[in-house]
N, C-alpha and C positions, 0 to 999 in steps of 0.2 A: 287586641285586648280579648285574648280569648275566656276569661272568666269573668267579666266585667259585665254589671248590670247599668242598665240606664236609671241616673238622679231622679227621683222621684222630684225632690224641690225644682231644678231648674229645667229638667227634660233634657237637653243638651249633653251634659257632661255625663261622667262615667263612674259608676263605684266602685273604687279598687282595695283591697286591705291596706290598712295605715304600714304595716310589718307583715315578716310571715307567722306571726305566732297564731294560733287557732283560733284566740278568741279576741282578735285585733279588730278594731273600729274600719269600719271602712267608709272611704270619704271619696266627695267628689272632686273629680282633679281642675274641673271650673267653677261652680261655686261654694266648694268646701264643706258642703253639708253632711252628716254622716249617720251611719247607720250602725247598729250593733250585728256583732255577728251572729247573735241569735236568731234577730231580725230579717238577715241575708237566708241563714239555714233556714227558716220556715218558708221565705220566697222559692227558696230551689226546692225542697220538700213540696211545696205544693203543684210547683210548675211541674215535676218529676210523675209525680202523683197522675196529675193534667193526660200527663204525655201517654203515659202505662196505661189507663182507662181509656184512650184515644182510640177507636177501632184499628190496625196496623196497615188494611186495605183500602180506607176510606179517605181516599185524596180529598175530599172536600171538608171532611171533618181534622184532618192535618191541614190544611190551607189556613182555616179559619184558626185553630189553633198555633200556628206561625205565626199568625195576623198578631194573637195575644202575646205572644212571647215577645214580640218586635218589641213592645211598648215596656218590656221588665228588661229584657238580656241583650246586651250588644250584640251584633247581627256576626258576629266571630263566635260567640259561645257556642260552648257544646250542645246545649239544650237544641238552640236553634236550627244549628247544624244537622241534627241527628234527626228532626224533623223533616229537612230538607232530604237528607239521605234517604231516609221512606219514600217519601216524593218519586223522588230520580227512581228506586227501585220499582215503584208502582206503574211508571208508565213504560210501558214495554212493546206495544206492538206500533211504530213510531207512524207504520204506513197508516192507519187508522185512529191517530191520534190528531183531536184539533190542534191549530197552529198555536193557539195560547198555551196548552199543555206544553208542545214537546216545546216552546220559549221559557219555559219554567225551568225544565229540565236542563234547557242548554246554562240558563243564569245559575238551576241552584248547583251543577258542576263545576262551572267557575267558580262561584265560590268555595265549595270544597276546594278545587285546583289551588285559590289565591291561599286560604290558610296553610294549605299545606307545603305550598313552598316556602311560608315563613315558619311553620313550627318544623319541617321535617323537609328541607330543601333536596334536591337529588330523585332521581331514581328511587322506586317504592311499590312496593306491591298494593297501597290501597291507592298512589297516581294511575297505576295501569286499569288497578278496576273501574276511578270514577272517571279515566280517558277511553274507557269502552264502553260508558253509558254514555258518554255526549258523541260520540261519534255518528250512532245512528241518526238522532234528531237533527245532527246536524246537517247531514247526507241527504234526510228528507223535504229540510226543509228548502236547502238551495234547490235540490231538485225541481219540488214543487215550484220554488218563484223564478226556477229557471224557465220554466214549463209555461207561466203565466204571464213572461216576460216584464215580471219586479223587480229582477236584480240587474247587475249588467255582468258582462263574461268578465269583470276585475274582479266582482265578489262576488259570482259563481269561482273563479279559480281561489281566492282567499278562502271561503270559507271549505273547498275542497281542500286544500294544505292542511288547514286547520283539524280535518277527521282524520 
C-alpha cells in the first residue's frame, strides 16, 4: 500500500481512496471510516512541509521525524520511504559507524529492496544503488561479530552471499 495512510479511528487498518477520481472519499479498508480528500491533502501537505524543513544531514532529526510519519503513513509510502533513503545516504563511513546505525541501514534497505520488487520487479538502476548501500554495513557488521565470535561461520557465510 504504497500511498496508504494509517486510520486515524481504528489505528489498524489503512486509508485508501474509495475510486480513482481526485476528490474521492477515502476509507479504511477494516473499519470503514473515512476521510475527505481534502482532509488527506492537508495531511500530506503538512508531512511534506515536515519532511523539506527537516535538516537533510541530521539523522537524528529524520529518525525522530520517521518515528512521526509511522503513526499517519503506511511504512510502504513515499513519505516514509524517502525519509529512510536520507537515512541510508547519511551513513557512510560503515567502519566507524555504531552497530545500531549501520542495523538501520541494513533494515531501511530492505525495505526500499522489498517495495521495489513489488512496484518495479527486475533488474533496476535504483535496486543496484540501494544494493550498494547495504553492502557495506553489511560486510561490516558480520565482520565485526565475526571478530567478536557472535555469529557463527553459517551466518558469517550467509550474510557474505548476501553483499
Amino acid at each position: 500500500m504504497s500511498d496508504a495512510l494509517v486510520c486515524t479511528d481504528c489505528e489498524e487498518g489503512r486509508l485508501m481512496p474509495f475510486n480513482m477520481e481526485s476528490e474521492a472519499q477515502w476509507v479504511c479498508g477494516t473499519c470503514y471510516a473515512n476521510q475527505t480528500s481534502d482532509e488527506v491533502k492537508l495531511t500530506i501537505t503538512l508531512y511534506w512541509d515536515l519532511f523539506e524543513e527537516t535538516e537533510k544531514y541530521d539523522i537524528q532529526a529524520l529518525l525522530e521525524l520517521l518515528q512521526k510519519m509511522s503513526n499517519v503513513f503506511d511504512e510502504n509510502h513515499y513519505y516514509p520511504l524517502e525519509v529512510k533513503r536520507r537515512i541510508i545516504e547519511n551513513i557512510v563511513d560503515c567502519e566507524d559507524v555504531a552497530e545500531v546505525l549501520l542495523e538501520k541501514k541494513i533494515k531501511f534497505c530492505r525495505d526500499h529492496l522489498k517495495v521495489q520488487g513489488i512496484l518495479a520487479p527486475g533488474l533496476s538502476q535504483y535496486r543496484a544503488y540501494i544494493s550498494n548501500h547495504i553492502a557495506g554495513p553489511l560486510y561490516w557488521l558480520a565482520k565485526e561479530r565475526c571478530t567478536e565470535k557472535t555469529i557463527t561461520e553459517e551466518e558469517l557465510t550467509e550474510n557474505m552471499e548476501e553483499v
